[in-house]
TORBAMI-712102 format. One record per residue: residue number from 1; residue in three letters; y, z, x of N, C-alpha, C in turn. Coordinates in steps of 0.001 Angstrom, whole numbers, padded with zeros to 6 digits, always signed. Each point is the difference from the previous one (the first is absolute). Example, Ala and Ser with C-alpha at 12.3 -4.5 7.8 and 13.67 -1.06 7.14 Angstrom:
TORBAMI-712102
     k     r      n.c2      n.c3      n.c1     ca.c2     ca.c3     ca.c1      c.c2      c.c3      c.c1
     1   ALA   -005690   +007800   +013190   +001190   +000000   -000890   +001200   +000000   +000900
     2   SER   +001050   -000720   -000350   +001190   +000060   +000820   +001090   +000730   -000770
***
This chain:
TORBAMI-712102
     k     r      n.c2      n.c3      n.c1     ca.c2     ca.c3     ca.c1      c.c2      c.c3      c.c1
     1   UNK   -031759   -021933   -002739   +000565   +001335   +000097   +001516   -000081   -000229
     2   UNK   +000672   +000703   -000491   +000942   +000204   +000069   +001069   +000051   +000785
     3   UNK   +001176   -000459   -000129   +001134   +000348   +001241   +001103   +000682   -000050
     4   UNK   +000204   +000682   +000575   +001479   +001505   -000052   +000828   -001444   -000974
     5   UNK   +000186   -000717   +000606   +000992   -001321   -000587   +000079   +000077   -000885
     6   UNK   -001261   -000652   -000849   -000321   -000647   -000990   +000382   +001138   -001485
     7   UNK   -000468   +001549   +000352   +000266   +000763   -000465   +001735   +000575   -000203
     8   UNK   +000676   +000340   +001095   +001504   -000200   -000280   +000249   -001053   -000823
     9   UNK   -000274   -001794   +000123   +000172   -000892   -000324   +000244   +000442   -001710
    10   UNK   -001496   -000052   -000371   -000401   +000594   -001562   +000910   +001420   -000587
    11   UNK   +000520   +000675   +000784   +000730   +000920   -000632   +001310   -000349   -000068
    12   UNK   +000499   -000843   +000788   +001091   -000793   -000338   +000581   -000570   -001344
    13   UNK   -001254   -001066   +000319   +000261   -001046   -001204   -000678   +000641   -000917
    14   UNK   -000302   +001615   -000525   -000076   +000418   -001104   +001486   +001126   -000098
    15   UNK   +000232   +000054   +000804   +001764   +000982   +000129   +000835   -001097   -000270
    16   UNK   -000105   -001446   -000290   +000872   -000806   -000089   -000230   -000756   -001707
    17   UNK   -001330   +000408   -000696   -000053   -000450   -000725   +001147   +000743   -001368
    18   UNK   +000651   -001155   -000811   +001158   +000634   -001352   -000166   +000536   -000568
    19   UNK   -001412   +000081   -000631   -000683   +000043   -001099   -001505   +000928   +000327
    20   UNK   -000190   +000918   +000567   -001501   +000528   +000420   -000915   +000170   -000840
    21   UNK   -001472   -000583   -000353   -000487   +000171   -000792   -001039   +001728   +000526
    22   UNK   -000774   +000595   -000856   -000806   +001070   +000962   -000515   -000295   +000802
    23   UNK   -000378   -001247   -000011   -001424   -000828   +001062   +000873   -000287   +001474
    24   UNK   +001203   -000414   -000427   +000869   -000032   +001205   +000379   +001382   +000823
    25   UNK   +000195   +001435   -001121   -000156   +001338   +000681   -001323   +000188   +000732
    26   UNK   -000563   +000001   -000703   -001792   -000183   +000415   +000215   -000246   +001416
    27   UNK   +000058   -001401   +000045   -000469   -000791   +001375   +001169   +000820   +000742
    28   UNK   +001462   -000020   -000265   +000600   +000731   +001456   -000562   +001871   -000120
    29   UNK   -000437   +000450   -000723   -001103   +001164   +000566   -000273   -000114   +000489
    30   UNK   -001456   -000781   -000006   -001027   -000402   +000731   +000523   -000404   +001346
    31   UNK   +001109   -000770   +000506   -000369   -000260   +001095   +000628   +000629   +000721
    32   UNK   +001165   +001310   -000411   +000422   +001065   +000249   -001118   +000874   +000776
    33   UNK   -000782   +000087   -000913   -001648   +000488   +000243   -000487   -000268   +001231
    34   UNK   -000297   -001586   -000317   -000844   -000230   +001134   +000592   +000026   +001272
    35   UNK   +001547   -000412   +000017   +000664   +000576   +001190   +000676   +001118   +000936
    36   UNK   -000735   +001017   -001113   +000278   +001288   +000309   -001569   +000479   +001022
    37   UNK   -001002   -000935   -000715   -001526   +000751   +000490   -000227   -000995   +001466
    38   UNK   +000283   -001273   +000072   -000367   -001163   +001146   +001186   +000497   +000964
    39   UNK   +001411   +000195   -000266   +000966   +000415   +000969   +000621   +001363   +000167
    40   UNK   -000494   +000840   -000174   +000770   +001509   -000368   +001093   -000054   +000655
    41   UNK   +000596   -000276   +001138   +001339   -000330   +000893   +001279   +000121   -001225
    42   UNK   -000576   -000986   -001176   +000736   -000561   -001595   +000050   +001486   -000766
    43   UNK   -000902   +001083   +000177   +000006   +001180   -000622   +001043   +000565   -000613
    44   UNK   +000529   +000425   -001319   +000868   +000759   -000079   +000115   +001038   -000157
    45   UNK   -001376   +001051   +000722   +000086   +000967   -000330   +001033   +001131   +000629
    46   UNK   +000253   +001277   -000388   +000983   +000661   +000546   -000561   +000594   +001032
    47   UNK   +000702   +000016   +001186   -000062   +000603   +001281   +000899   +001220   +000287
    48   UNK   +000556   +000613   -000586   +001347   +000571   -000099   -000967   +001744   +000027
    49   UNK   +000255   +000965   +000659   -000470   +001185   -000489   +000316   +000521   -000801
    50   UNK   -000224   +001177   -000991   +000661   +000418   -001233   +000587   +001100   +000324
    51   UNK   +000577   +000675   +001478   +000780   +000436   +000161   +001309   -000260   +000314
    52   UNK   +000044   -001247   +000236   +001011   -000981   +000362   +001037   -000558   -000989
    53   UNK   -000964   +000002   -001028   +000296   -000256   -001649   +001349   +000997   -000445
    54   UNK   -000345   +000948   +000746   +000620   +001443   -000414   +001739   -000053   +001096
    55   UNK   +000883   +000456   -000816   +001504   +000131   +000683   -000355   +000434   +000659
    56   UNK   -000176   +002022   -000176   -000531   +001086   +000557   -001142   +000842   +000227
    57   UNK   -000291   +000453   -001052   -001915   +000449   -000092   -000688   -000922   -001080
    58   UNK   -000861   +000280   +000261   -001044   -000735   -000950   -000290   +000196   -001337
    59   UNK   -000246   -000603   -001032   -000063   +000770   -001464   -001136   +000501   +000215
    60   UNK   -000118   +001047   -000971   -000519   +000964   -000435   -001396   -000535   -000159
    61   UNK   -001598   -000121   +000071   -000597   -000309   -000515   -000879   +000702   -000390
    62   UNK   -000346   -000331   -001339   -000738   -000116   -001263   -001484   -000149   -000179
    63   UNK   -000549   +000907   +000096   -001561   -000687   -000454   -000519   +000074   -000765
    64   UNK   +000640   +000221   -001049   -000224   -000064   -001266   +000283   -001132   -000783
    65   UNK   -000306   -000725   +000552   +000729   -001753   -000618   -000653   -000551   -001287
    66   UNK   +000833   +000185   -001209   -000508   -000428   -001251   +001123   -001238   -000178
    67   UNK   -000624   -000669   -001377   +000169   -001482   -000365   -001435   -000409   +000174
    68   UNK   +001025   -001598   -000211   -000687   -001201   -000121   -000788   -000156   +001067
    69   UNK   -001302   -000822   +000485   -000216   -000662   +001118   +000861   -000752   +000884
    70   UNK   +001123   -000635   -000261   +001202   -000846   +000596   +001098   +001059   +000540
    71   UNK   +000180   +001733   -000782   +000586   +000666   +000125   -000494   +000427   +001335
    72   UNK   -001148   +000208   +000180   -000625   +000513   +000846   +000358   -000540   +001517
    73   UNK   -000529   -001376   +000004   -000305   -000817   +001059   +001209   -000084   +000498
    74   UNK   +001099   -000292   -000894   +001383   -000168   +000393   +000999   +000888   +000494
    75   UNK   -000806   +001644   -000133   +000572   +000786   +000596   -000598   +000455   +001371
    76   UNK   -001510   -000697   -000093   -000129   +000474   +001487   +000120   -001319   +000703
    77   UNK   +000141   -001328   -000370   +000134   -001003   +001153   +001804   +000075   +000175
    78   UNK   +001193   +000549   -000496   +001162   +000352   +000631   +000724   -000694   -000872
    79   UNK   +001608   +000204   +000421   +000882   -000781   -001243   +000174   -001525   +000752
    80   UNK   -000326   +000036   +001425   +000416   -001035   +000841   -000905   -001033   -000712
    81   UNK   -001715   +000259   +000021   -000762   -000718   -000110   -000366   -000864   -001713
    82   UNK   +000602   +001123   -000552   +000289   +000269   -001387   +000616   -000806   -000358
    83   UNK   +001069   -000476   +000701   +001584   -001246   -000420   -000395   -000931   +000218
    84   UNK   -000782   -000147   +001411   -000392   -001312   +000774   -000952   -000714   -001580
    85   UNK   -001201   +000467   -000426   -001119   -000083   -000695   +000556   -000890   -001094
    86   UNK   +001002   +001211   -000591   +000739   +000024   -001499   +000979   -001426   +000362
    87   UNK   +000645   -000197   +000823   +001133   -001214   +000282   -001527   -000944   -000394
    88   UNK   -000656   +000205   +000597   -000786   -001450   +000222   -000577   -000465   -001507
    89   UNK   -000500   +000979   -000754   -000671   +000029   -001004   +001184   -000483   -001430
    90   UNK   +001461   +000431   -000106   +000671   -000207   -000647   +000586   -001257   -000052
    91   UNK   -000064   -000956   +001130   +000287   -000879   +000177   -000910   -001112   -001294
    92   UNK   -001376   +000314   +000142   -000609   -000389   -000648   +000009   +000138   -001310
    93   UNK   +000359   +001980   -000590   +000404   +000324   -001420   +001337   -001327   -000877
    94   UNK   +000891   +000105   +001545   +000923   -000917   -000729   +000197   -001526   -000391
    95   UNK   -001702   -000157   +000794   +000440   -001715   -000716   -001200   -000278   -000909
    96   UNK   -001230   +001035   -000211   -000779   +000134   -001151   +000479   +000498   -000923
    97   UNK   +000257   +000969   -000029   +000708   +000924   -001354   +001427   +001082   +000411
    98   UNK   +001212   -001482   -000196   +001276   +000267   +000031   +000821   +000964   -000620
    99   UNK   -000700   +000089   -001612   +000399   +001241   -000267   -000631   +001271   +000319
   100   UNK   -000915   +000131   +000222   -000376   +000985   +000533   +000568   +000486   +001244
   101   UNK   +000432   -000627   +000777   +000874   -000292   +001598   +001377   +001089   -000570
   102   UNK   +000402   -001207   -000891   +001862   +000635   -000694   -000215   +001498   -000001
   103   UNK   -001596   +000417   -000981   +000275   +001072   -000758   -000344   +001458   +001499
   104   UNK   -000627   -000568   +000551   -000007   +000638   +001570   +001399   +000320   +000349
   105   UNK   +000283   -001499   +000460   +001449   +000537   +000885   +001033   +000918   -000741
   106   UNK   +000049   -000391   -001172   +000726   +000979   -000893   -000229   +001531   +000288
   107   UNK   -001180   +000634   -000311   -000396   +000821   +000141   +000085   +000640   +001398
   108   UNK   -000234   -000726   +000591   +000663   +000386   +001755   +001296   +000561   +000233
   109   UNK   +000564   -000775   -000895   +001779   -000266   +000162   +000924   +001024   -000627
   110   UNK   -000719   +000869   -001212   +000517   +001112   -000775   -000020   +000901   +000686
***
């Protein structure tokens, strides 16, 4: 079986590797994964209410929510939960496909 350890351990020495191949994204997924489902304590999900989110009142909401499927999900799981997701996932954009990363941040940045 597995150990909380062994799992930090493995996400380590794939956060430490120079060079990441996908298989190396892969595996620190995965044990992202599995240490999200064996320890939830590790959870990053947002706890935060979505009124809290708010200076003063709350935005306006919408139920009419068109887009994408990602448009969707991302507007009802919050901007908090939204960043958390997206930080984690880009990390990965940028050491598989770097330009694609550039042409992101760029686009962020205008």
């Amino acid at each position: 079986m597995l150990a909380e350890r062994d799992l930090l351990e493995t996400i380590e020495e794939c956060k430490a590797v120079k060079r990441p191949t996908a298989a190396t994204c892969q595996l620190m997924a995965s044990c992202y994964t599995i240490l999200d489902h064996m320890f939830p304590e590790y959870s990053r999900s947002a706890d935060v209410s979505p009124v809290s989110l708010y200076s003063s009142a709350p935005a306006p909401q919408n139920d009419e929510i068109s887009g994408s499927e990602f448009a969707i999900a991302a507007n009802s799981a919050g901007m908090k939960r939204l960043l958390e997701v997206m930080d984690e996932h880009m990390e990965c954009i940028r050491l598989i496909y770097p330009k694609e990363y550039a042409a992101i941040m760029r686009r962020l940045r205008e």
